[in-house]
N, C-alpha and C positions, 0 to 999 in steps of 0.2 A: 330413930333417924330415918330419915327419906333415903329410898336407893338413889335416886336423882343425885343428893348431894354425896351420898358414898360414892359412886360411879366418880363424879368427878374429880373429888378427894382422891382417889386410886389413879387415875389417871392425870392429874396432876404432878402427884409425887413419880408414877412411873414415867412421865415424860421427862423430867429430868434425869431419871436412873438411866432411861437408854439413849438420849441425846446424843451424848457422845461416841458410846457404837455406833449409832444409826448414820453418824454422820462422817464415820470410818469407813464403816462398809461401802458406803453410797459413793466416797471418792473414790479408794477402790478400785471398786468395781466399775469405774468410770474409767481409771485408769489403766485396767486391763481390759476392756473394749476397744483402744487407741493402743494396745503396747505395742502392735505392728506399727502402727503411722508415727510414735512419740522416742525418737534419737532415747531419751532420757528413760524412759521407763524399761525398754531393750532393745541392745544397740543392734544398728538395722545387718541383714547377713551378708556379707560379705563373699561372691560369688565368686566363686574360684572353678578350677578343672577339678576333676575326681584322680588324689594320687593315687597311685600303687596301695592296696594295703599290706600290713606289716605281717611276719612270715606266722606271728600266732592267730590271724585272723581267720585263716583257713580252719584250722582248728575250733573258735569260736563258732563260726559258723554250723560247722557238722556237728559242734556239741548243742547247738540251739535245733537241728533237725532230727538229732534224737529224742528232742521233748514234744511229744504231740500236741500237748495244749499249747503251745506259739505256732503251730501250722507254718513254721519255716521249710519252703525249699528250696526257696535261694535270697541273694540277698535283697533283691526286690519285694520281699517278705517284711521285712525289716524298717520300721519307720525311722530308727535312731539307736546310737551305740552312745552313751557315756559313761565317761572313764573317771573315777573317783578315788587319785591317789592316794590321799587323805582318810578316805574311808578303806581302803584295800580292797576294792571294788569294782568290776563294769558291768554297765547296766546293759540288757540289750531290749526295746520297746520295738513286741512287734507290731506288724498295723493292725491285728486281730483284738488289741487291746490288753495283752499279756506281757509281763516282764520274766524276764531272766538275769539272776544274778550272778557273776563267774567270779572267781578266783582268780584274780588278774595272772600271775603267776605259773597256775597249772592250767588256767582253763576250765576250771570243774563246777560244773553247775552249781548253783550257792542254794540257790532258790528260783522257782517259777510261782508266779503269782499274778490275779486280775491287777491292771493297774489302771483305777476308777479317776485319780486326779485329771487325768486329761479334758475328761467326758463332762466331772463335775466342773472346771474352767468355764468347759466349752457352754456347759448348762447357765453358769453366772455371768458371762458375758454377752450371751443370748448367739455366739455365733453357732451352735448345734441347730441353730431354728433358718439358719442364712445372713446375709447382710441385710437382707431390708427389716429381718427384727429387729437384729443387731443396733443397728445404729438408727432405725427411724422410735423404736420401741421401746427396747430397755435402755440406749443412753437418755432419752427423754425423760422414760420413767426414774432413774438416778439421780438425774438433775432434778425433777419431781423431791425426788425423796429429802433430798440434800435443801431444798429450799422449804418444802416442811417441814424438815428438822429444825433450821432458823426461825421460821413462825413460831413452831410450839416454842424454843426457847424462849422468844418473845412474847406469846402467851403467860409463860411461868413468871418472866421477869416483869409484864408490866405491872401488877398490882403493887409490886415495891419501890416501883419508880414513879407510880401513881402518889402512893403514901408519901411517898419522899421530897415529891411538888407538892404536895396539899400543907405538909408540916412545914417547908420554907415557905411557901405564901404565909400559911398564917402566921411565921414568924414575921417576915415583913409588916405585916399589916398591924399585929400588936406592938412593934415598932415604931409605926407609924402613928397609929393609937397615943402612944405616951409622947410624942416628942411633939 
């Protein structure tokens, strides 16, 4: 057999295998390049005064300045605290790219660990690169991707929809034929 026609054998059958990923990922990640601007994908924040914090926070804080890899030493350190009652849980994200895990209860460090999600987000929405990637480059390129994925499906599908006109004409016509 000719590579020519393997090549495209292969590439045929894998356009339909990844279609439907391709055209997951592609919304996606459309959708989280707009999650700031889109009500519906996260709801917009809500600007309030900074309360008081609660009498274990003090606590939390000096247990996050005793862990050197969060480079906490105060709470302007700190990009974000979440609390996980569900899980027995709070997270503390510093802006160095490190988490801390506490024991909501005693306070006692759970775990410290890099935490890469932010970065890789930031990586697939293209805002790590600024707004004019962001949204002149990778939302294009998505939309890109999402409207080649509709082609190649149309690619795969026409030759059945091709066959599938040719054998109604000719039934027509042998129809016509006889009558």
């Amino acid at each position: 057999m000719r590579a020519g026609y393997i090549n495209r054998k292969i590439h045929y059958w894998l356009s339909l295998w990844l279609a439907l990923p391709m055209a997951l990922i592609s919304i996606t990640g459309l959708l989280l390049q707009f999650k700031k601007s889109l009500p519906w994908v996260q709801p917009p924040e809500q600007r309030r005064e900074l309360a008081l914090p609660l009498a274990e926070w003090p606590l939390l804080l000096r247990a996050a300045q005793a862990q050197p890899a969060l480079e906490v030493r105060s709470w302007a350190d700190v990009e974000r605290l979440e609390l996980r009652p569900s899980k027995g849980l709070i997270k503390l994200i510093a802006k160095n790219g490190q988490e801390a895990q506490f024991d909501p209860v005693s306070g006692k460090v759970l775990q410290v660990a890099p935490r890469r999600s932010d970065t890789i987000e930031a990586l697939h929405d293209g805002s790590w690169f600024g707004d004019g990637v962001k949204f002149g480059w990778f939302a294009s390129s998505a939309l890109g991707l999402f409207l080649a994925t509709l082609s190649g499906l149309w690619l795969f599908a026409e030759p059945y929809v091709m066959k599938a006109r040719r054998r109604r004409r000719l039934a027509r016509e042998a129809l016509a034929a006889q009558g």
